[in-house]
Structures are given as C-alpha cells and as structure tokens.
C-alpha positions as CSV (number, residue, x, y, z in Angstrom):
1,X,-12.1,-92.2,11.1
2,X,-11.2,-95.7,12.4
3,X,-8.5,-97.7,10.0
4,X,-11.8,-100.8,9.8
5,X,-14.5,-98.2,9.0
6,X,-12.3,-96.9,6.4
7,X,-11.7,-100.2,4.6
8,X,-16.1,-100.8,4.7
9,X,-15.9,-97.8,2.9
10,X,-13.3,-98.2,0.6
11,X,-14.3,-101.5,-0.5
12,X,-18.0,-100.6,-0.5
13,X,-17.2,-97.7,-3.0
14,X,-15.1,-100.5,-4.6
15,X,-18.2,-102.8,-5.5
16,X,-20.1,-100.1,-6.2
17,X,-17.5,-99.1,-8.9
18,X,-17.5,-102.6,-9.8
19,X,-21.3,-102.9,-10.4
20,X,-21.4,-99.8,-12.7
21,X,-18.6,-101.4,-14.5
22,X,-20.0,-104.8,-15.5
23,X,-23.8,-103.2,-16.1
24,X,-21.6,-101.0,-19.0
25,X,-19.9,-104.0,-20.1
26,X,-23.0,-106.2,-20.0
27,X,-25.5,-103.7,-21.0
28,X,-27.3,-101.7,-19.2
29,X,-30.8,-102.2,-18.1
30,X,-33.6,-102.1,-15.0
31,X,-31.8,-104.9,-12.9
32,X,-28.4,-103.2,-13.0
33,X,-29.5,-99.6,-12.2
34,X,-31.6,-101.4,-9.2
35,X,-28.3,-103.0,-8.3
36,X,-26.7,-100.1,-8.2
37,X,-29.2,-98.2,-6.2
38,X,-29.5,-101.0,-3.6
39,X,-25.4,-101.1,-3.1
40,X,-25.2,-97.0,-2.7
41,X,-27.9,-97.7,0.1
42,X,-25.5,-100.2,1.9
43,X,-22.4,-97.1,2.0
44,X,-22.6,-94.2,4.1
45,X,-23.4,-91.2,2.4
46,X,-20.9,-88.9,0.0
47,X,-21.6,-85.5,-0.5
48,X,-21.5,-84.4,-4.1
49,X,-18.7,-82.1,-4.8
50,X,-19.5,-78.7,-6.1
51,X,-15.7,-77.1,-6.6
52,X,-16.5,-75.5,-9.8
53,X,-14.4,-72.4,-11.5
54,X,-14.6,-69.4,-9.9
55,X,-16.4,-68.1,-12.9
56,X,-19.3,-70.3,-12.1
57,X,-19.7,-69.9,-9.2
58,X,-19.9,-66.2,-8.6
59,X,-22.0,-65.9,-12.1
60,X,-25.1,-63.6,-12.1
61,X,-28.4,-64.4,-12.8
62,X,-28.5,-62.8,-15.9
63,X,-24.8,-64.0,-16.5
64,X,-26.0,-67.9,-16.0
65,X,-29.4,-67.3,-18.3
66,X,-26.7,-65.6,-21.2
67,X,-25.2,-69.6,-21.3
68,X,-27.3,-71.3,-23.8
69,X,-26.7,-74.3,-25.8
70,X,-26.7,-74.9,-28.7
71,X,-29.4,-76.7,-30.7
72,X,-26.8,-78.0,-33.6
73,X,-24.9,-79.8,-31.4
74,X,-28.3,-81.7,-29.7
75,X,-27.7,-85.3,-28.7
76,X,-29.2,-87.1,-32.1
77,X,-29.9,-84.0,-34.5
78,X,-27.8,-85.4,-37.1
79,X,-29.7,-88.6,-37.2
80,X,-32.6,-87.3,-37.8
81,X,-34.3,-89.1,-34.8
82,X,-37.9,-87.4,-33.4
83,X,-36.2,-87.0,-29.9
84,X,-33.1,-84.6,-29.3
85,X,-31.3,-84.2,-26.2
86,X,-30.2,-80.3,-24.9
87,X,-28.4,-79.7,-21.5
88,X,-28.0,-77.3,-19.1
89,X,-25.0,-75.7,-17.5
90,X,-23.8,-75.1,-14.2
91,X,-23.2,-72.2,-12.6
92,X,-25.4,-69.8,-9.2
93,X,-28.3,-71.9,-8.1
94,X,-27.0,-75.1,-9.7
95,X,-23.5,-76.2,-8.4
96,X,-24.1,-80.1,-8.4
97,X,-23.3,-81.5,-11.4
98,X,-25.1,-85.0,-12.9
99,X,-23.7,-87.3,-15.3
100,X,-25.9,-88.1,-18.6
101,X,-25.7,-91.1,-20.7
102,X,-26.9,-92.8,-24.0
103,X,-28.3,-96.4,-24.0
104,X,-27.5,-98.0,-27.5
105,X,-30.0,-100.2,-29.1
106,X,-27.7,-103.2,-27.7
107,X,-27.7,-102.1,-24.6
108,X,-24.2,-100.0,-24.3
109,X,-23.4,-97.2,-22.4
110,X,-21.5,-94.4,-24.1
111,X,-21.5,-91.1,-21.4
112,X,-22.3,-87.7,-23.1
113,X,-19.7,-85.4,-21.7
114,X,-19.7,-82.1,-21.1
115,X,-18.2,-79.9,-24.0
116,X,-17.6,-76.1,-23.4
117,X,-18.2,-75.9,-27.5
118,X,-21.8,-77.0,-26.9
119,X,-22.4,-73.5,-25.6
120,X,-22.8,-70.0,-26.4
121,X,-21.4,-68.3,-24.0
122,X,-23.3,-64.6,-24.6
123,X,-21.9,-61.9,-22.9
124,X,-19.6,-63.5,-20.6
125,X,-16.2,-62.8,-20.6
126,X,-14.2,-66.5,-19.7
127,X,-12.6,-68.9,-20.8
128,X,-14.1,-72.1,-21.3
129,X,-11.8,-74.6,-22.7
130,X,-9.8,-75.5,-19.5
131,X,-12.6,-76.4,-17.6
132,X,-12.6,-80.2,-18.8
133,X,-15.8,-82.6,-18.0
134,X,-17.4,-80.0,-15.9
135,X,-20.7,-82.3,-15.8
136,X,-24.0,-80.6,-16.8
137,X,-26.6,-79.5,-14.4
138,X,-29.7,-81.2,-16.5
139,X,-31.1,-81.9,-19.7
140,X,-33.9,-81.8,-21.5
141,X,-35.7,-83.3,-24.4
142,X,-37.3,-81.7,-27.3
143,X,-40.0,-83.4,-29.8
144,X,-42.5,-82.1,-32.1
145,X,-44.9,-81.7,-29.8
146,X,-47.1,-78.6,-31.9
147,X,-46.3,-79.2,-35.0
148,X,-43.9,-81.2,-37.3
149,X,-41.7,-78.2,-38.1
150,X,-40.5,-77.8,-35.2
151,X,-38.9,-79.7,-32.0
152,X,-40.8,-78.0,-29.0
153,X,-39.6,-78.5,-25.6
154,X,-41.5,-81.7,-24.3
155,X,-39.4,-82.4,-20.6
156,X,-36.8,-80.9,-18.3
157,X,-34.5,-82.5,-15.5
158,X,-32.9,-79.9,-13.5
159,X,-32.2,-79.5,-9.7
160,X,-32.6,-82.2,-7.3
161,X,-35.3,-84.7,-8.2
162,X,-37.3,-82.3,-10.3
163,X,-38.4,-82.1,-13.4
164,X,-41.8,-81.3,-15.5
165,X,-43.1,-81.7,-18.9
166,X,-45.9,-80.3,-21.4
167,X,-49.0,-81.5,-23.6
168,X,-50.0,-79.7,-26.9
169,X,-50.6,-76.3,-26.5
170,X,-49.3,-76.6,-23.1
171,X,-46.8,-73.8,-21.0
172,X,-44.5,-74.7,-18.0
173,X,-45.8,-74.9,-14.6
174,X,-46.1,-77.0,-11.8
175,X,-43.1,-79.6,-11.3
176,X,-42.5,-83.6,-9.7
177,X,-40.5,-84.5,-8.2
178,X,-38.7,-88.2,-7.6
179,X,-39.2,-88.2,-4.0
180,X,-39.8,-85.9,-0.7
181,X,-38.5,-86.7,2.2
182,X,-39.4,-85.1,5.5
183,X,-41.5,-82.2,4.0
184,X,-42.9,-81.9,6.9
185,X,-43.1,-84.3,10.3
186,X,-39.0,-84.3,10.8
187,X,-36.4,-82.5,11.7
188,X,-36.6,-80.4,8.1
189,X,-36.8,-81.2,4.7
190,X,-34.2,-83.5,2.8
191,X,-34.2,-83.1,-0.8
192,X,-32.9,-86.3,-2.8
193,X,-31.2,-85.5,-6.5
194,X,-30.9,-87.3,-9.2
195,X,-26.8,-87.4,-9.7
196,X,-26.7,-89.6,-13.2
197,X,-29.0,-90.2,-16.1
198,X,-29.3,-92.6,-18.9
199,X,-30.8,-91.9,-22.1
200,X,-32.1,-95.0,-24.1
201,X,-31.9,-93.7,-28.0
202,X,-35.2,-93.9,-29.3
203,X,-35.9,-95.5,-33.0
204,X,-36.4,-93.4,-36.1
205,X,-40.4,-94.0,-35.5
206,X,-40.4,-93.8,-32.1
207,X,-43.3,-92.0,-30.4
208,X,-42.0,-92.6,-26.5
209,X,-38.3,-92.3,-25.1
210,X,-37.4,-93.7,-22.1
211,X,-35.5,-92.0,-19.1
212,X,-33.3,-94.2,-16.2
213,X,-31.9,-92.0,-13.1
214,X,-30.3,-92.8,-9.9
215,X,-31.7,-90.9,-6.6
216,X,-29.4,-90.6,-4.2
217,X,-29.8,-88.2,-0.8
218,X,-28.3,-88.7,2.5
219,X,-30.7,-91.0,3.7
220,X,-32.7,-92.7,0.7
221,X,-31.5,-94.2,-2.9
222,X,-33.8,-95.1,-5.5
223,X,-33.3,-96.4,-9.3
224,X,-36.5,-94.5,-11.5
225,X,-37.6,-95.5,-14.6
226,X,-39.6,-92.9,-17.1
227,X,-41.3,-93.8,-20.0
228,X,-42.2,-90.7,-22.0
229,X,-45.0,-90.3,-24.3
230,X,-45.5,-86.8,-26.1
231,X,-49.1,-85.5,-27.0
232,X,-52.1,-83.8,-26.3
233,X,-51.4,-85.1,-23.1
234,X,-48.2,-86.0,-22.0
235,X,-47.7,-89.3,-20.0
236,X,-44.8,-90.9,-18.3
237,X,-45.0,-93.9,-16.6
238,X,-42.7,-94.0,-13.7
239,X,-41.4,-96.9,-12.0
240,X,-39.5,-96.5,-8.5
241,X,-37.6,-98.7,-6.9
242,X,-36.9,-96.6,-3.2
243,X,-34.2,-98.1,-0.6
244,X,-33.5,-96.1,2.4
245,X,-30.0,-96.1,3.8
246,X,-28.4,-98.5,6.1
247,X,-27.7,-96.6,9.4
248,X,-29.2,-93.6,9.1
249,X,-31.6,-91.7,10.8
250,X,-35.5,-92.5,9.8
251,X,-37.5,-91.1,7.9
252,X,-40.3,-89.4,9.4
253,X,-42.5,-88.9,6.0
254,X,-41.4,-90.7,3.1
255,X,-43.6,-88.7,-0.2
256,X,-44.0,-90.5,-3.1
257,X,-44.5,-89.3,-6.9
258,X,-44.5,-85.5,-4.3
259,X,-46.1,-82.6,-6.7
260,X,-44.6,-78.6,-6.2
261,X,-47.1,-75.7,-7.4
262,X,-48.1,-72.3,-6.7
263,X,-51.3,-70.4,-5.5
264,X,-51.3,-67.1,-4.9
265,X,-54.6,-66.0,-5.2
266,X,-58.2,-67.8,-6.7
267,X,-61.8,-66.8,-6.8
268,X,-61.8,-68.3,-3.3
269,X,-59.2,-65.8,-2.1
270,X,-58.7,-62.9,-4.4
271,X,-55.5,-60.3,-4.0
272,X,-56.3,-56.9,-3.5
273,X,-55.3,-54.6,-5.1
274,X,-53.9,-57.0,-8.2
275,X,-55.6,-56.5,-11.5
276,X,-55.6,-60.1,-11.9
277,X,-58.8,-62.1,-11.1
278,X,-56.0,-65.2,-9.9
279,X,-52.8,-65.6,-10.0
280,X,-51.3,-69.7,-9.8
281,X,-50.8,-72.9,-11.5
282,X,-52.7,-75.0,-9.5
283,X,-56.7,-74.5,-8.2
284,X,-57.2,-77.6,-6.5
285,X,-56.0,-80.9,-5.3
286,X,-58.5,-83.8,-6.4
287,X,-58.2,-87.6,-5.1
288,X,-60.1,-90.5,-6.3
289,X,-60.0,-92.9,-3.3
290,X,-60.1,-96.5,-2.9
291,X,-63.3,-96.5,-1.1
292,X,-64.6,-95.0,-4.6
293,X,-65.2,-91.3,-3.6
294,X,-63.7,-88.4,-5.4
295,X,-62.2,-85.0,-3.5
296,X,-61.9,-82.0,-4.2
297,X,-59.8,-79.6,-2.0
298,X,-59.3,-76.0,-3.3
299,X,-56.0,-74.7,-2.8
300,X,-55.1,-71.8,-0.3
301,X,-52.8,-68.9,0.6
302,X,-52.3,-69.6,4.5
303,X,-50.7,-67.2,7.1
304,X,-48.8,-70.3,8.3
305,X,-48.1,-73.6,7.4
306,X,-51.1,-75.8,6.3
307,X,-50.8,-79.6,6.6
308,X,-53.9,-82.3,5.7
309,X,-53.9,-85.6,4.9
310,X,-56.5,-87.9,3.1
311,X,-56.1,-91.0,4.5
312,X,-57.1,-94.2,2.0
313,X,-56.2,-97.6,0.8
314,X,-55.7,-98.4,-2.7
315,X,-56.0,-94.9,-3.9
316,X,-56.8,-95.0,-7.5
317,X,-55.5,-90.9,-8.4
318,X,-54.1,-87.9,-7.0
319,X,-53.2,-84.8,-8.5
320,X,-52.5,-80.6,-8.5
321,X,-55.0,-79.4,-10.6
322,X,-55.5,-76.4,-12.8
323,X,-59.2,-76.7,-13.6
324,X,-60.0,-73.2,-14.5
325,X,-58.7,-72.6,-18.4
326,X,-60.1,-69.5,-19.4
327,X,-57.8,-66.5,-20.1
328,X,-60.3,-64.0,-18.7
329,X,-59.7,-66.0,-15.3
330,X,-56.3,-64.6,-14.8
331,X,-56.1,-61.4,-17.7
332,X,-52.5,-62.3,-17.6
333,X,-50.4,-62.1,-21.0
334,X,-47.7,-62.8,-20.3
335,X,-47.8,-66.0,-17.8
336,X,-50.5,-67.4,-19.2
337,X,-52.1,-69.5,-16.5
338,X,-55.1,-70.9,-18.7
339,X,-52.0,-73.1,-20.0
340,X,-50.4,-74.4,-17.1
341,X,-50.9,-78.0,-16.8
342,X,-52.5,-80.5,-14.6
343,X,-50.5,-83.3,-13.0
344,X,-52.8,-86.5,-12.2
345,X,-50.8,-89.3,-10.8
346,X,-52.8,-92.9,-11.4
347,X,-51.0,-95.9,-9.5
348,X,-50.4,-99.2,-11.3
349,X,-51.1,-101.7,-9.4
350,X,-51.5,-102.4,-5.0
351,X,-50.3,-99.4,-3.6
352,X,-51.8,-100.3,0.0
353,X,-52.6,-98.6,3.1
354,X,-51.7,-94.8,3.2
355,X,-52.8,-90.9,2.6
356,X,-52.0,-88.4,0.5
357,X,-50.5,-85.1,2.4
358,X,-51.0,-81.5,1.1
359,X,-48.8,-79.0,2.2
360,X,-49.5,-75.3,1.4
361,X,-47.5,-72.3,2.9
362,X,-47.4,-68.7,2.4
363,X,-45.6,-67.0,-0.2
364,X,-45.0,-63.5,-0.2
365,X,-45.7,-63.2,-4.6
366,X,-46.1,-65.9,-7.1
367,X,-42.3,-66.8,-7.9
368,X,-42.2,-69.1,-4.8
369,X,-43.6,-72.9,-5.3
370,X,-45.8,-72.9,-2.0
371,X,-47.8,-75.7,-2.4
372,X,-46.8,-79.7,-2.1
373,X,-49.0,-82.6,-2.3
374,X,-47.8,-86.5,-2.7
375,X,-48.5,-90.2,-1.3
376,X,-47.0,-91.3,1.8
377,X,-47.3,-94.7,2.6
378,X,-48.5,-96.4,5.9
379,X,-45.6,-98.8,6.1
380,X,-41.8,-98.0,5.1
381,X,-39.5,-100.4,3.8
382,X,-36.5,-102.0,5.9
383,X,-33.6,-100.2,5.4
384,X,-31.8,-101.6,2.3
385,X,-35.3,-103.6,0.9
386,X,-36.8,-102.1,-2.0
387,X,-40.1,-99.9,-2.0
388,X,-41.4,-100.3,-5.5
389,X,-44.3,-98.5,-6.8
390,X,-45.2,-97.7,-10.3
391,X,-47.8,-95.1,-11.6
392,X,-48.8,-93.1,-14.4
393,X,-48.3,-89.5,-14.5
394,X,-49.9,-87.1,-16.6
395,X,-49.8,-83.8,-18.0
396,X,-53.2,-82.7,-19.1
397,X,-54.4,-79.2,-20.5
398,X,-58.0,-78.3,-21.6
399,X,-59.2,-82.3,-21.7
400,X,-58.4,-84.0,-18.4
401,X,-59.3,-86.2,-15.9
402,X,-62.5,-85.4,-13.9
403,X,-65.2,-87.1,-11.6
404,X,-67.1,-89.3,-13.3
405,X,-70.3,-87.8,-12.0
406,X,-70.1,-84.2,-11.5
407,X,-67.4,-81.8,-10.1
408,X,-66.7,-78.2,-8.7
409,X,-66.2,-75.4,-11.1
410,X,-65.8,-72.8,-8.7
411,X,-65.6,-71.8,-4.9
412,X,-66.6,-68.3,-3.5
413,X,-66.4,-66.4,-0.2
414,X,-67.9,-64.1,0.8
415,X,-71.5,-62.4,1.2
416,X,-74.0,-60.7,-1.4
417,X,-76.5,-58.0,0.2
418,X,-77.4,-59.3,3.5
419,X,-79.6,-57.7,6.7
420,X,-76.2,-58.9,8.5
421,X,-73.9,-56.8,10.4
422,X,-70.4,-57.0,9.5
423,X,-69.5,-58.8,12.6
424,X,-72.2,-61.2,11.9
425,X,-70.5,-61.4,8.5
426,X,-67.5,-62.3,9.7
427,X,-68.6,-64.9,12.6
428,X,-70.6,-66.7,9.8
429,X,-68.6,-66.9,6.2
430,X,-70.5,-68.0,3.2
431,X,-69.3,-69.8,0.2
432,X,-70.8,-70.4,-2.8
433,X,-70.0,-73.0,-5.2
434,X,-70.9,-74.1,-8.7
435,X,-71.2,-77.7,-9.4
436,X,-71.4,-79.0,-13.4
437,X,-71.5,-82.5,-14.9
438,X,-73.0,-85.5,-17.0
439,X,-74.8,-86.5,-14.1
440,X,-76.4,-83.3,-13.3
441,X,-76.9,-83.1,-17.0
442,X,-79.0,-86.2,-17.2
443,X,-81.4,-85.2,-14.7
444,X,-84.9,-84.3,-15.7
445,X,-86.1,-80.6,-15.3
446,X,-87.1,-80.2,-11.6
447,X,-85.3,-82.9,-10.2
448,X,-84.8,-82.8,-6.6
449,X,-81.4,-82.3,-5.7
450,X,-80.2,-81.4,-2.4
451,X,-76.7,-80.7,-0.9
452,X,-75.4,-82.5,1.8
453,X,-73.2,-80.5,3.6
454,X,-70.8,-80.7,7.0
455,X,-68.6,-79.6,9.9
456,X,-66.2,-80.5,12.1
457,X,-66.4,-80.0,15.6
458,X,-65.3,-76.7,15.2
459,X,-68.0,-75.5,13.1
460,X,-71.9,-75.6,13.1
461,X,-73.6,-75.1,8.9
462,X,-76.8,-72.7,9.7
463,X,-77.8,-72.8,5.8
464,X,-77.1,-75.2,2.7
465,X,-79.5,-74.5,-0.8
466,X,-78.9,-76.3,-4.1
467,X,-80.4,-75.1,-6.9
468,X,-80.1,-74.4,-10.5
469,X,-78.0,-71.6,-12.0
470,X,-79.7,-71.2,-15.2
471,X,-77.2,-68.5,-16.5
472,X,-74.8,-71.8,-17.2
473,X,-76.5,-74.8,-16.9
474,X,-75.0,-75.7,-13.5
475,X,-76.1,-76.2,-9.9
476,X,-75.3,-73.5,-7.5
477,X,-74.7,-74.5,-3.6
478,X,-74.4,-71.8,-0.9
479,X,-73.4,-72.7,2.3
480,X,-73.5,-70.3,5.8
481,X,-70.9,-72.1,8.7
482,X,-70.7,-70.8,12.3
483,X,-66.9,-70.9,13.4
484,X,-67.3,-72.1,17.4
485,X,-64.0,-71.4,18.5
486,X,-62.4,-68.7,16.2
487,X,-59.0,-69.5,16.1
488,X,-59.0,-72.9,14.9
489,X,-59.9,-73.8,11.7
490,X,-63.2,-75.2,10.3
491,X,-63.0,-78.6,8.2
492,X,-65.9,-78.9,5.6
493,X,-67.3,-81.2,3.2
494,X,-70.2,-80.5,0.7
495,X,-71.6,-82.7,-2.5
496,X,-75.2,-83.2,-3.9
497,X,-77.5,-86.0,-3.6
498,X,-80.2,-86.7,-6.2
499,X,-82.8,-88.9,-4.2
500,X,-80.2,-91.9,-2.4
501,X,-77.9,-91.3,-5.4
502,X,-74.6,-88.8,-5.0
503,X,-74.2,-87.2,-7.9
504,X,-71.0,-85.0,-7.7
505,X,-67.9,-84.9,-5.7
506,X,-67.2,-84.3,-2.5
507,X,-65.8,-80.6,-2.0
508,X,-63.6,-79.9,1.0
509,X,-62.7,-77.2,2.5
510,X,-60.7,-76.1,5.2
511,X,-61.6,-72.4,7.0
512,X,-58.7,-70.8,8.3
513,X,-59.1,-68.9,11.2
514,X,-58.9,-64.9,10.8
C-alpha cells in the first residue's frame, strides 16, 4: 500500500475514533451517530474480523442453539423497567460480532460488554472465561406484550441488517431489513450489517424504546433510528440516514426499508402431495400508490428468478402481506401460519420518484426466505450526501391495513367441469378470485358490477364475469386468458367497477410460462 494512502487511512480511522469519542463525552444523540456514519463513508472499507475461539467456530447447530442466556442477568431486570434487553452469542452462522450500548437518560454511553457468565452454556464442553469481550452477535428486547405477567419477546436484531418484531398474539415470521443493496440488477447481492447498537433506557412508564444502529457494508453507511412501540400492532418508526462510499463501485439498486418472506405454496399454487392447504408467511404484496390506486400482487413459487417493479411517485404504503388468518388455511400445528405477521411500510413525508421491486425465487421447502420486496428510489444520492427517508413500519396480525374500498380474499387456478380438452385447458388458464369489502357491502341488491379485466401483449382475456357469491357475501370474478406466445409470461390486472365508480383494488397477476 503506498506510504500517502496509508496515512488517509490512518488518520481517517483517527477522526473517526475521534468522533465516537467526543459523541460519548458529549452525549450521544441523532447528529453524532449521522456524523459518524457520514465519516465511515469517507474511509475505505474494513472488513469485520471474525477470529473467534476455535470452539465457536466449529460449534454445531444444535451445540450453538444449547447457548442460551440468561433472563436474570437481562439489561434492566433489576430496575424493574417494562423493557429488558437479552443477547445472542456467537458462534456457526454468526461469526461477526456487534457492539451494544446503553444511552443514559443524560445522554451517556456506557457499552454492555459481553460476559461469558450471562450464559448457560448446556451441553457444551469449553471453557468460557478466557474468551474476554467476545462481542455479541444481537440482541433482543422483551416487553409484556400478552399479558402483564410476563415479558414476551417483542424484537430481534441478529445477522446483517435484519431484524423483525411481533403484535399481540402474534408468532415470528417474515423479517426487514436496514437496506439491500444489489438484490438484483448488479454484479450480486451486498448485504450491509449493522456492526454497533445503542440502547436508550426507557423510563419506568415507558410504552416505546428507542433503537440507534450504525450500517456499515462495503459500499454504503447509514445511521438508523427505531422508535419501538409494543401492541396489538407493533410499530417502529424508522429513520435512515444512507451515504454511499466514497470511491467505490455504484450501486446498481439501492432497496430501501427491503422486506424478506417465504411462499411456498397458496391457493393459487397448491403443493402436491403436502397435506397442507399452504405453506408461507406471506400471500401477497399490496401497494397503495401515489396516483391513489391500490395493488394487489399474490406471491409465487417460480422456476426461476422473478423480478417486477411498480413504478410510482410518492408512494403512500408497501408491504408483504399475510392476508389469509384462518388456521384451517394451512392445518399446520406446529408453525402456525394464521400468526405470522404483516409488514406495511407507510413513508413519512416526500419520498419522490421511484418503484417498488419484488423479487421472488424458488426454494426447494419452506426454510428458505425466497421472496424480497422494498423501495428503490429513482435518483441516488452523491457519494458521501445523505439519503434520508423516514417511514413507519408495522406489524399487524388479524386487524391490518386494507384498501379502503374492497380487496382480494383469494386467487384460484385452475378449471371446474369444462367441455375443454386438456390442451385447451392448458392453452387457456382460468382464475377465479373473490373480492369482499365496505364498498361492495354498501351496494344495493342487484347492483351492476362488472369486472374490468386485462392483458399484456402477451395475452388475450376470452372471458371475465362478476357476480355474487352468496355462500359468503362476496363477489366472485373468473377470468379465462389466452397465453400468445407460451414461453413468456402473461401480466394481468383485474378490479370491479360499479357504474364509473371502482370499487375494489386492482389485482395483478403475473402467468408464468409452463
């Protein structure tokens, strides 16, 4: 490395050092973590070390999950605060340690170190003690979420930028993430992490707690802000502040507040030979535009890669739904997939110009995250200017956000008894969807409603019917599509019209070819 290169660097690390230092002395707050962000973007890039003990990192999988800590020695259990901190250990999968502090009601930074007494060990067989500061590999925070008597666990931070939270009555699924980076569009996916925490102690009546991090990756920086408030649905609101490095290579496709679920199989693409109706923790991504129309895309299980974007300005929501919450959807006791939570992201203030990019692959069973969804802005900062965004996430359950009008309930493929021949079957798929809402609701008996329903140039619809399903109070649509060339895939759009007045989201769907 050449002797003036060298000094940049060592005096850059230097002032960054410097920085963290007088935010500590001075208090720490927004400003200083920003400051700190925007000086890591100016220095080239330092790989966090992951030397642990040899222990560590040969541990099994069922070695790693026998490490648990210990609830008694929780970051404020013996002040009897509402919040309580819990961290995670290294070890396998997570080799990159972060550093976790406390924010004192002045404004003081006191770093929570990690202790090999905070842990119980199971049935390993090592010793401990002589490890030192390992660093932890995450926290997370507990609250009584379900019931005073107990602390449930209300948010996790753990590998990378990702980390997810519950509602009431709510069980882990889908995660966020603090950004994505090159998902797809570039020369592969970079996946920024989140190498130090700070902890602001809540009050004795507090009823939020509030999260700082530092994102750092080899081409991007960001200072995060998360304001966490427990209940029936959880909400954090998340502010960013994204700089990407100084002098390194650009960013194709810069994803903000990016989502990460799972579909394996729906009512719109059943598994067979699985006694489970569907198996994911996701159905659907929905969008509310800035032109004022809703979406509604239903998730798939492609063969290969599947990339769409929605392009819009000013979006006003996005988010991985899980719309369907009855138990005999999914017959599954164990997982539980009525409970998996929604994620809708609502953007505080201008956001501007941009789409918002879904990205589902295949996935050989349901332990792989294969779907991705998040915002992607039309215009990306200078390097070493700050991106800021703010936004709302939440983390809904049975009450959550819908179309104000009316909205899909369910899609279905596939054909009832038909004079069609299996090839005709195949050359023209059906799908039949269920529509429910206020504003189908409010309509008088009889009213006309009528779907409107279309193709790209790929396709050609031959038959679209709305009409009532009187079994559940809902309107049925079935829709017949000619595929013209059959290996390309067929974009579609549905959504009902009562006279000059839409009254129900606009379904999309895109037919994969065969």
């Amino acid at each position: 490395m050449p002797r003036a290169l060298r000094r940049v660097l060592v005096l850059g690390a230097l002032l960054a050092w410097f920085g963290a230092a007088c935010a500590q002395a001075q208090g720490f707050d927004w400003d200083s973590l920003t400051h700190l962000a925007r000086v890591r973007a100016s220095e080239a890039y330092v790989a966090p070390g992951d030397k642990l003990p040899e222990a560590l990192a040969t541990i099994s999988y069922d070695g790693l999950r026998d490490i648990r800590f210990k609830p008694a020695r929780a970051t404020w259990r013996d002040q009897g605060l509402p919040f309580e901190a819990q961290y995670f250990h290294l070890g396998l999968y997570q080799k990159e340690p972060v550093r976790v502090h406390e924010i004192a009601p002045d404004g003081q930074v006191q770093h929570i170190a990690y202790r090999s007494d905070d842990f119980d060990y199971g049935a390993n067989r090592f010793d401990a003690s002589t490890w030192g500061d390992l660093g932890h590999a995450g926290f997370r925070l507990h609250y009584p979420l379900n019931n005073a008597a107990y602390k449930d666990e209300l948010v996790v931070f753990l590998g990378a930028s990702y980390f997810r939270a519950l509602g009431a009555g709510q069980q882990y699924g889908l995660s966020a993430r603090g950004l994505a980076i090159d998902t797809v569009g570039g020369r592969g996916e970079e996946f920024p992490r989140f190498s130090e925490f700070w902890i602001r102690r809540p009050a004795h009546d507090a009823t939020e707690v509030t999260v700082y991090a530092l994102l750092e990756s080899p081409r991007a920086t960001g200072a995060y802000r998360f304001v966490i408030r427990p209940g029936q649905q959880t909400t954090m609101v998340v502010g960013a502040r994204v700089f990407l490095r100084e002098g390194a290579e650009p960013v194709r496709t810069l994803g903000i507040a990016p989502l990460t679920s799972m579909f394996l199989s729906g009512e719109n693409q059943p598994l067979p030979g699985d006694f489970r109706p569907e198996v994911h923790d996701s159905d659907g991504l929905m969008i509310a535009t800035g032109e004022g129309e809703w979406l509604w895309r239903p998730l798939q299980r492609p063969r290969a890669i599947q990339v769409n974007s929605f392009s819009t300005t000013h979006p006003r929501g996005f988010g991985l739904m899980q719309r369907d919450r009855a138990f005999s959807s999914y017959e599954d006791v164990e997982a539980r997939y009525e409970r998996r939570p929604s994620a809708w992201v609502k953007p505080i203030g201008d956001w501007g110009p941009g789409r918002v990019e879904l990205v589902q692959l295949p996935t050989p069973d349901e332990t792989h995250d294969n779907i991705v969804a998040y915002w992607v802005p039309e215009r990306l900062p200078e390097p070493g200017q700050a991106l800021e965004l703010s936004y709302e996430l939440a983390w809904q359950g049975d009450t959550q956000q819908r179309p104000p009008s009316a909205w899909v309930t369910q899609t279905r493929r596939g054909h009832g008894y038909t004079r069609l021949s299996p090839a005709e079957q195949a050359a023209q798929p059906q799908f039949v969807l269920d529509f429910a809402g206020p504003a189908l609701d409010a309509l008088p008996s009889g009213a006309p409603v009528r779907v409107v329903a279309t193709a790209n140039a790929n396709g050609r619809v031959i038959d679209a019917r709305a009409y009532p399903n009187p079994a559940t109070r809902t309107w049925r649509v079935s829709l017949r599509v000619v595929r013209i060339d059959p290996n390309q895939p067929v974009e579609l759009r549905a959504f009902l019209q009562h006279l000059n007045d839409t009254v129900s989201e606009t379904w999309t769907h895109l037919l994969l070819p065969e």
